[in-house]
C-alpha positions in Angstrom: -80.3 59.8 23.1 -80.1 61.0 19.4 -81.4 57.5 18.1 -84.3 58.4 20.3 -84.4 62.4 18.9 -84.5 60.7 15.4 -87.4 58.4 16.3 -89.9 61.1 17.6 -88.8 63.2 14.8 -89.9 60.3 12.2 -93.0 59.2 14.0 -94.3 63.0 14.3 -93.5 63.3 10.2 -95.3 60.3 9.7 -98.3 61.4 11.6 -98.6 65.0 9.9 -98.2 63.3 6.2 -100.8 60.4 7.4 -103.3 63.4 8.5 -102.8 65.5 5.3 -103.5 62.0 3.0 -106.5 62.1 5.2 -107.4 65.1 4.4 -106.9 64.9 0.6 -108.8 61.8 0.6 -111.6 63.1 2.0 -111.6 66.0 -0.1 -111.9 63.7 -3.3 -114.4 62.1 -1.8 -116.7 65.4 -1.0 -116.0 66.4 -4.2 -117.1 63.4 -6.2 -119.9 63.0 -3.7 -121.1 66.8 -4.4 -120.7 66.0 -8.0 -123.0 62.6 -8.3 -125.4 65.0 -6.4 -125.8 67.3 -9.0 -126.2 64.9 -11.9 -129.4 63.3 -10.8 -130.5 61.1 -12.7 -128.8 61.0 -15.8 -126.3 62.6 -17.7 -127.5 66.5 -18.9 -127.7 67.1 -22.8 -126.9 70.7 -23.3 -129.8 72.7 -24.2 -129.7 74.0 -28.1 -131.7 76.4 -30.4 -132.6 75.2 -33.5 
């Protein structure tokens, strides 16, 4: 029975750290996708007074 116990206790910590990689990874990808967004279509050269 406790073999069993450990065994449901590993397989449910494996599922709550799959789903939080998950949710990292998708995170980094948003963020890089909202960042190629905003470049457009080239690289932005500050703007300067001279």
């Amino acid at each position: 029975m406790l073999i069993y116990m450990l065994a449901a206790a590993m397989t449910v910590a494996m599922l709550i750290a799959t789903v939080f990689g998950l949710h990292q990874e998708a995170g980094r990808v948003r963020a890089r996708a909202n960042t190629k967004r905003l470049e457009g279509f080239g690289p932005r050269k500050p703007y300067r007074h001279f």
